[in-house]
C-alpha positions in Angstrom: 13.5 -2.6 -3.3 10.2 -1.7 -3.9 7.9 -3.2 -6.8 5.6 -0.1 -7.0 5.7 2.7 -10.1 7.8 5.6 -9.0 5.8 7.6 -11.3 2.7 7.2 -9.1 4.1 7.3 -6.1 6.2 10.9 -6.8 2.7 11.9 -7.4 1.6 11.1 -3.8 4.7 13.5 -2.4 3.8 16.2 -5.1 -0.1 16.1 -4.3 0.8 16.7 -0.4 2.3 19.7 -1.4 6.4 18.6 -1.9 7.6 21.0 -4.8 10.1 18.8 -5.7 10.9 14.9 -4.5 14.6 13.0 -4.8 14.7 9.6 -6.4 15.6 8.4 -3.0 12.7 10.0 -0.9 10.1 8.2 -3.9 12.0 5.0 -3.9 11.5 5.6 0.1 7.8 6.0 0.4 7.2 2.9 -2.1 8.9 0.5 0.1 6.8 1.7 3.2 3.5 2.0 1.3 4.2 -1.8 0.2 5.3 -2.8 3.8 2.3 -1.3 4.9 0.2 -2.5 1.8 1.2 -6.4 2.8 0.2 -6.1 6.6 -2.9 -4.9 5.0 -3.5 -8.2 2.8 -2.1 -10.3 5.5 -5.1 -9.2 7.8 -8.1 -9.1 5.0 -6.7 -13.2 3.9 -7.0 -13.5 8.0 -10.2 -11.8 7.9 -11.8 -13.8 4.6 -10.8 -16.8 5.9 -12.6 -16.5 9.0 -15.5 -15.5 7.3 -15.2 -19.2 5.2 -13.7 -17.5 1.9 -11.3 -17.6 -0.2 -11.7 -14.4 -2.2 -10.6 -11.3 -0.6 -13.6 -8.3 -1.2 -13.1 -5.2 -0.4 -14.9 -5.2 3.2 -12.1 -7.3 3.7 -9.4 -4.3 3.2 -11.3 -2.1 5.0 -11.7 -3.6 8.0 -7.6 -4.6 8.5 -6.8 -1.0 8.1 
């Protein structure tokens, strides 16, 4: 189940152009865009820690997209 606002994320589907979106389909996307959100942390704490940090900037998400 995923963690993220529904609100927000219906508004993803709606601003690509969906007229309407199910519960399901939201509930859908938030549980890949998390997924996908996590592999993205995963590689900027990879990508800070090779760099001798402990913070994770934003050059850190970046570059693990």
């Amino acid at each position: 189940m995923a963690t993220l606002p529904k609100a927000p994320v219906k508004r993803i589907i709606e601003s690509a152009g969906a007229a309407r979106v199910s519960d399901e389909a939201t509930v859908a996307l938030a549980d890949v865009l998390e997924e996908y959100a996590v592999e993205i942390a995963e590689r900027a704490i990879k990508l800070a820690k090779h760099a001798g940090r402990k913070t994770i900037k934003a050059e850190d998400i970046e570059l693990a997209q």
